[in-house]
PDB file of N, CA, C and O in Angstrom:
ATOM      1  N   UNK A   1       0.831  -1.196   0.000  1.00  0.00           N
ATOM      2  CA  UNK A   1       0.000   0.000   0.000  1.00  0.00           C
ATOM      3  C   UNK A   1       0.874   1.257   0.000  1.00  0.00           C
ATOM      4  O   UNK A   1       0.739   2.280  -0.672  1.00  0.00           O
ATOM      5  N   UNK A   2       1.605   1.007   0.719  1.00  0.00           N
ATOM      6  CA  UNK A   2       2.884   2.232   1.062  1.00  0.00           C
ATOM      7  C   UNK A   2       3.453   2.718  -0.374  1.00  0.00           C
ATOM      8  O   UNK A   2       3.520   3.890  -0.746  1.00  0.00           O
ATOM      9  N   UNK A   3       3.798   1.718  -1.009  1.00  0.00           N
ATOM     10  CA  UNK A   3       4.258   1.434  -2.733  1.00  0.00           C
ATOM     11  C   UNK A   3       3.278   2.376  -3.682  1.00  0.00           C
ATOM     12  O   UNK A   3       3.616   3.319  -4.397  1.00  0.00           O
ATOM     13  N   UNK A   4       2.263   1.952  -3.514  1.00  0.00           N
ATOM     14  CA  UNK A   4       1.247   2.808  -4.490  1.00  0.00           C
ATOM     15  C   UNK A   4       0.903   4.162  -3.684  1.00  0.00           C
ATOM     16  O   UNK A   4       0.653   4.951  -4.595  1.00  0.00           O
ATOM     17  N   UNK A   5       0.799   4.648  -2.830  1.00  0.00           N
ATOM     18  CA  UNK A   5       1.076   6.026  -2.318  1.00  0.00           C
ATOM     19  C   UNK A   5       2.177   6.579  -3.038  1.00  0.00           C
ATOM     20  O   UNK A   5       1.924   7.351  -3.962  1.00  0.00           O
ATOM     21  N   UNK A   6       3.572   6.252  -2.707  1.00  0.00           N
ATOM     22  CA  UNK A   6       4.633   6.634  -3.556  1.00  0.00           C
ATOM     23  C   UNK A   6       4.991   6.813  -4.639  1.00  0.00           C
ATOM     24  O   UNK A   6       6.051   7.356  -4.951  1.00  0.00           O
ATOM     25  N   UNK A   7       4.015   6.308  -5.508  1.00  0.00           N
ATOM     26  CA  UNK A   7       4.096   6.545  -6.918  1.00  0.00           C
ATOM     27  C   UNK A   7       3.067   7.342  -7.054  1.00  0.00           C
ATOM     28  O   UNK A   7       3.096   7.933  -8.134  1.00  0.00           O
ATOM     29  N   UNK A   8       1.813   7.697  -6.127  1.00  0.00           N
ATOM     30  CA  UNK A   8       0.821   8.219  -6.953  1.00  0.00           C
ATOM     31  C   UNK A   8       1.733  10.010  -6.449  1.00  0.00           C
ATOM     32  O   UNK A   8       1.681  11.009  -7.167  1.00  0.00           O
ATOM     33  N   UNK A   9       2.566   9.922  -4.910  1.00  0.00           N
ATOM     34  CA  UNK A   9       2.977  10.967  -4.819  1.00  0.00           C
ATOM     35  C   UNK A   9       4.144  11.172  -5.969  1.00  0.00           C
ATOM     36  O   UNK A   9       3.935  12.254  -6.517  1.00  0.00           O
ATOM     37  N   UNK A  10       5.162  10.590  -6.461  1.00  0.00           N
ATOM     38  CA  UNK A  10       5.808  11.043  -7.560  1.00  0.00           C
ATOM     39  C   UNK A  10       4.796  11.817  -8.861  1.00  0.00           C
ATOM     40  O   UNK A  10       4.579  13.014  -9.046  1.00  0.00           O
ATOM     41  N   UNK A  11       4.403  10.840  -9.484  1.00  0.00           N
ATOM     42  CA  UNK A  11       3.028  11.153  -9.827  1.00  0.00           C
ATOM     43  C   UNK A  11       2.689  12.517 -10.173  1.00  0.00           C
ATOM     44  O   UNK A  11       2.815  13.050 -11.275  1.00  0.00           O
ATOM     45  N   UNK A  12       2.175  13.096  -8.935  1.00  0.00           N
ATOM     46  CA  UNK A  12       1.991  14.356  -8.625  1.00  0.00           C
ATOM     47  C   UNK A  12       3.033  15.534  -8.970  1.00  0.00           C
ATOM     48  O   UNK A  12       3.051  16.554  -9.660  1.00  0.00           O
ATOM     49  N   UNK A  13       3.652  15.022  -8.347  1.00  0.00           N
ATOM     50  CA  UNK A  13       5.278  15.984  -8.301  1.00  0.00           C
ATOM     51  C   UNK A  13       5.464  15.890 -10.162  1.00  0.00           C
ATOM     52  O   UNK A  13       4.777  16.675 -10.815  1.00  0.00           O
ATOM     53  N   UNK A  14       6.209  15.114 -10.758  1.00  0.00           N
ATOM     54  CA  UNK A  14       6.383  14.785 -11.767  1.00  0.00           C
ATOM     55  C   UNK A  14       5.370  15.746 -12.735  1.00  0.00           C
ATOM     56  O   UNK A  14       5.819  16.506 -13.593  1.00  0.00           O
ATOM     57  N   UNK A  15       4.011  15.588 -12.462  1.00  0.00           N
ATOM     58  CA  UNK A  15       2.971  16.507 -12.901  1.00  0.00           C
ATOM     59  C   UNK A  15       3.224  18.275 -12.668  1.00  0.00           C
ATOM     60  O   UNK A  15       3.572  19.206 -13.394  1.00  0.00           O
ATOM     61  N   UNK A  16       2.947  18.158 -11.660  1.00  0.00           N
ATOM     62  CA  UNK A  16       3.781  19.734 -11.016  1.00  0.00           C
ATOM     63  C   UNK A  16       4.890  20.112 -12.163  1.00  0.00           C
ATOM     64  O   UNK A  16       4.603  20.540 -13.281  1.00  0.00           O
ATOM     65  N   UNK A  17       6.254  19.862 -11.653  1.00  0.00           N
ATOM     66  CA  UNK A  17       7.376  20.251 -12.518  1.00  0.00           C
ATOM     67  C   UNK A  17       7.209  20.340 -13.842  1.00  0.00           C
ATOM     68  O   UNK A  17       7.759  21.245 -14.469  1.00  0.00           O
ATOM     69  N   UNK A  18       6.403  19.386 -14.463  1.00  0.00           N
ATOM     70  CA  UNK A  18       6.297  19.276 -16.105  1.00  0.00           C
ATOM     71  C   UNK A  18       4.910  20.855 -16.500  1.00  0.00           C
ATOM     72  O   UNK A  18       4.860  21.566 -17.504  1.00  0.00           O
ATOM     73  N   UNK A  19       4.101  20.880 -15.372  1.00  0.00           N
ATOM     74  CA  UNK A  19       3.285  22.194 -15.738  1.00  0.00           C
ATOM     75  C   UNK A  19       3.722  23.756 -15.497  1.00  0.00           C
ATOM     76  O   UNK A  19       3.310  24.855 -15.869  1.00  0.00           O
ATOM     77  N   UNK A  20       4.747  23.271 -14.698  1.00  0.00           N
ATOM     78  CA  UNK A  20       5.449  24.739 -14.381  1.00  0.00           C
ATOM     79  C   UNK A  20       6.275  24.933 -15.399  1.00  0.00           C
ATOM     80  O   UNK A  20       6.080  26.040 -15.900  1.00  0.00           O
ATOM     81  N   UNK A  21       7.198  24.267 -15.967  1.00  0.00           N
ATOM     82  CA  UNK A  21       8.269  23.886 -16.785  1.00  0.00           C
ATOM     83  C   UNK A  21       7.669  24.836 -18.109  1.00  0.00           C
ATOM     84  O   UNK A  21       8.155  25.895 -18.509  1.00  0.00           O
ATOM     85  N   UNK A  22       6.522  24.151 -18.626  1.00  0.00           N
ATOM     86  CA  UNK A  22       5.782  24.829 -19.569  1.00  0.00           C
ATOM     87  C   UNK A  22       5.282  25.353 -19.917  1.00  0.00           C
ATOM     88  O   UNK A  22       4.951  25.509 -21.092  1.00  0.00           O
ATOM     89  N   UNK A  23       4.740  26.366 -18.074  1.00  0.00           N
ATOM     90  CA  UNK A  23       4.200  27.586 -18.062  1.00  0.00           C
ATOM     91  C   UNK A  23       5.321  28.643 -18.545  1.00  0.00           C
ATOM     92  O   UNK A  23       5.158  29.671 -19.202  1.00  0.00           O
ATOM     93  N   UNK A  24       6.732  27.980 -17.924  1.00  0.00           N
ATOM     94  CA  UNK A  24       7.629  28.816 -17.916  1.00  0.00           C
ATOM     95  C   UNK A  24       7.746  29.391 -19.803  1.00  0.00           C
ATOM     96  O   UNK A  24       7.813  30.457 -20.415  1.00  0.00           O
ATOM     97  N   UNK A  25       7.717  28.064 -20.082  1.00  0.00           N
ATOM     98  CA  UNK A  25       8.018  28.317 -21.946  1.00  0.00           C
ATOM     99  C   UNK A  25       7.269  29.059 -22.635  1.00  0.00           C
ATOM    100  O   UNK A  25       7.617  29.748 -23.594  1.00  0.00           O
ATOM    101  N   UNK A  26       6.140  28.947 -22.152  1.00  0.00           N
ATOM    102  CA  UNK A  26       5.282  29.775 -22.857  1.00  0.00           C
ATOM    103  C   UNK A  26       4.885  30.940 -22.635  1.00  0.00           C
ATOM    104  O   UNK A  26       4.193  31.585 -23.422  1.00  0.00           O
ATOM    105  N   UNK A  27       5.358  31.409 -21.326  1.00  0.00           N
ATOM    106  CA  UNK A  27       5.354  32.707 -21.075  1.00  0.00           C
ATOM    107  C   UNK A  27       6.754  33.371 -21.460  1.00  0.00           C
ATOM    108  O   UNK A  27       6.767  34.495 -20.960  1.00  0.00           O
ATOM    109  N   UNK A  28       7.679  33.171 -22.002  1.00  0.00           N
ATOM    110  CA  UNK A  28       9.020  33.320 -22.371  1.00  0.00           C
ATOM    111  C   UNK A  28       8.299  33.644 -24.057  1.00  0.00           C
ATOM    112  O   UNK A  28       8.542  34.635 -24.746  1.00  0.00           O
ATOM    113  N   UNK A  29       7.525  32.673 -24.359  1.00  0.00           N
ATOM    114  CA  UNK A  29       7.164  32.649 -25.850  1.00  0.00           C
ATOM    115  C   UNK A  29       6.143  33.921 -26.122  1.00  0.00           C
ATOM    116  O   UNK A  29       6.291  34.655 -27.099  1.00  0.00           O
ATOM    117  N   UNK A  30       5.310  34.062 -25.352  1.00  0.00           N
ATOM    118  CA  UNK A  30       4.159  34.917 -24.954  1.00  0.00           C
ATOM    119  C   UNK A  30       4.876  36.504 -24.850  1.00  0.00           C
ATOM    120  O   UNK A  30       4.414  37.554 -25.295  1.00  0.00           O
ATOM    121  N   UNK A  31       5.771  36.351 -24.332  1.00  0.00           N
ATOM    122  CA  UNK A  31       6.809  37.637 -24.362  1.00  0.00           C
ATOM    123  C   UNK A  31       7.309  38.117 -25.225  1.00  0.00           C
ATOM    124  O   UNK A  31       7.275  39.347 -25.266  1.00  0.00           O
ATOM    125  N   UNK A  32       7.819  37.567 -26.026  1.00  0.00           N
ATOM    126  CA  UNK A  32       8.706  37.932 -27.582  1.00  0.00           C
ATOM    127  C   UNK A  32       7.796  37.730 -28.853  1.00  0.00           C
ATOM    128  O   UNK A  32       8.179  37.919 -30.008  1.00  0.00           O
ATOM    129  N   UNK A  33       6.316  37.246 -28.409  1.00  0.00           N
ATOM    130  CA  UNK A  33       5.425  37.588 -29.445  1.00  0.00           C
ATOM    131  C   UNK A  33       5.213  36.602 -30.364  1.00  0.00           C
ATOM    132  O   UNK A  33       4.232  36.628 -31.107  1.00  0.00           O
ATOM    133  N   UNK A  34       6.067  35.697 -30.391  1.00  0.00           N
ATOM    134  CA  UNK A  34       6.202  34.336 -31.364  1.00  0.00           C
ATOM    135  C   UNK A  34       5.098  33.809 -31.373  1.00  0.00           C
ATOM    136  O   UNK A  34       4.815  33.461 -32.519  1.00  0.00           O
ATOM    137  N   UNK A  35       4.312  33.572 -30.638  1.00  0.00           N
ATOM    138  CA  UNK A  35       3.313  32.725 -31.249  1.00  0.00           C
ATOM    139  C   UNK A  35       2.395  33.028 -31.674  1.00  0.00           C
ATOM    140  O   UNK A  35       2.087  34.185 -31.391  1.00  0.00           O
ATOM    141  N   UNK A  36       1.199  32.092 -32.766  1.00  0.00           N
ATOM    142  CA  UNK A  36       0.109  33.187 -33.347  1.00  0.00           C
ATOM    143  C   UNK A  36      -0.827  34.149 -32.915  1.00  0.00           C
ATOM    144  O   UNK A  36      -0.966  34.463 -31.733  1.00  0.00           O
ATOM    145  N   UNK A  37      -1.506  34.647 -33.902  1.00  0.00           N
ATOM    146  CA  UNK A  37      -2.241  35.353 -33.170  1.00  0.00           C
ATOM    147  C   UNK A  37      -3.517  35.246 -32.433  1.00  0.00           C
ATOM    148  O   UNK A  37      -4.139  35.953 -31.641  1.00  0.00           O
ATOM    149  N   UNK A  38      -3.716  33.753 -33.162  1.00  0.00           N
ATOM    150  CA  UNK A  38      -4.918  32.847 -32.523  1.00  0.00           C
ATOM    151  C   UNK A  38      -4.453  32.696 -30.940  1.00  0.00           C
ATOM    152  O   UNK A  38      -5.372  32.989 -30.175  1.00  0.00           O
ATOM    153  N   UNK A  39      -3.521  32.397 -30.443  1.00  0.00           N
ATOM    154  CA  UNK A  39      -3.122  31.952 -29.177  1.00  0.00           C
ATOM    155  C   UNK A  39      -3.278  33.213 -28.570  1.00  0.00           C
ATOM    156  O   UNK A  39      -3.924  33.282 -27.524  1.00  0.00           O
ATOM    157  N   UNK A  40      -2.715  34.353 -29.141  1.00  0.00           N
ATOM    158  CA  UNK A  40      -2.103  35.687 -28.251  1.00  0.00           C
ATOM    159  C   UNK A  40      -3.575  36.490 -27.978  1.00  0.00           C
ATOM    160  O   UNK A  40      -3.637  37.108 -26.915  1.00  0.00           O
ATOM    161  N   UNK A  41      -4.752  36.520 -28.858  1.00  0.00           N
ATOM    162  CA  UNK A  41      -5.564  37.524 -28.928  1.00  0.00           C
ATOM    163  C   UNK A  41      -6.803  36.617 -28.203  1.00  0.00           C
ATOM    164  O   UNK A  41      -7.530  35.748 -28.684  1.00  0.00           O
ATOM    165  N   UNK A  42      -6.730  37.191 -26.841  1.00  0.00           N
ATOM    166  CA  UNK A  42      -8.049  36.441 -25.855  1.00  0.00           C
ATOM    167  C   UNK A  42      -9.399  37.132 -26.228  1.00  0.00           C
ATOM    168  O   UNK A  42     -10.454  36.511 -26.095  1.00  0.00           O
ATOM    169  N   UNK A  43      -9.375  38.174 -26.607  1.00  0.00           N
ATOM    170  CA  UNK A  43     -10.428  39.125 -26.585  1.00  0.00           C
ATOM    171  C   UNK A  43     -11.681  39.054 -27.334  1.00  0.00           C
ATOM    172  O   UNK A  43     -12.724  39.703 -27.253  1.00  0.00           O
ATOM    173  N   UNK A  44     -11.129  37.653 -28.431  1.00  0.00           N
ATOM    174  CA  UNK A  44     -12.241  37.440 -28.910  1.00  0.00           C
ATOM    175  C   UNK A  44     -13.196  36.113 -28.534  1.00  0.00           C
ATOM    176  O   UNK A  44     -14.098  35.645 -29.228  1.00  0.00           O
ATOM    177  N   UNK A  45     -12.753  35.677 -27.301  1.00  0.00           N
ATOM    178  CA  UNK A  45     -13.443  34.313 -26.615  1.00  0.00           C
ATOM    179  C   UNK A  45     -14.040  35.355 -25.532  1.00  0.00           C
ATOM    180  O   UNK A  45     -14.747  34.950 -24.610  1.00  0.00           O
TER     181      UNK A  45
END
C-alpha cells in the first residue's frame, strides 16, 4: 500500500514540474510575441 502512495505521490510531483516547466516556456514565448495570433488575442473568446 505504502508502494502505491509513492508513486501516486511522484506522480503528482512529476505533474507539477512538467506544468510549471511549460508555463515557464510559454510565457518566455508569450513575451517575444512568437506565437500566433490565434493563441495571443483572448479578446475574442
Amino acid at each position: 500500500m505504502v508502494f502505491f502512495e509513492f508513486f501516486e505521490m511522484m506522480a503528482l510531483i512529476s505533474l507539477v514540474l512538467f506544468a510549471r516547466d511549460w508555463y515557464a516556456v510559454l510565457k518566455t514565448c508569450a513575451h517575444k510575441k512568437s506565437l500566433p495570433q490565434e493563441l495571443t488575442d483572448t479578446t475574442k473568446y
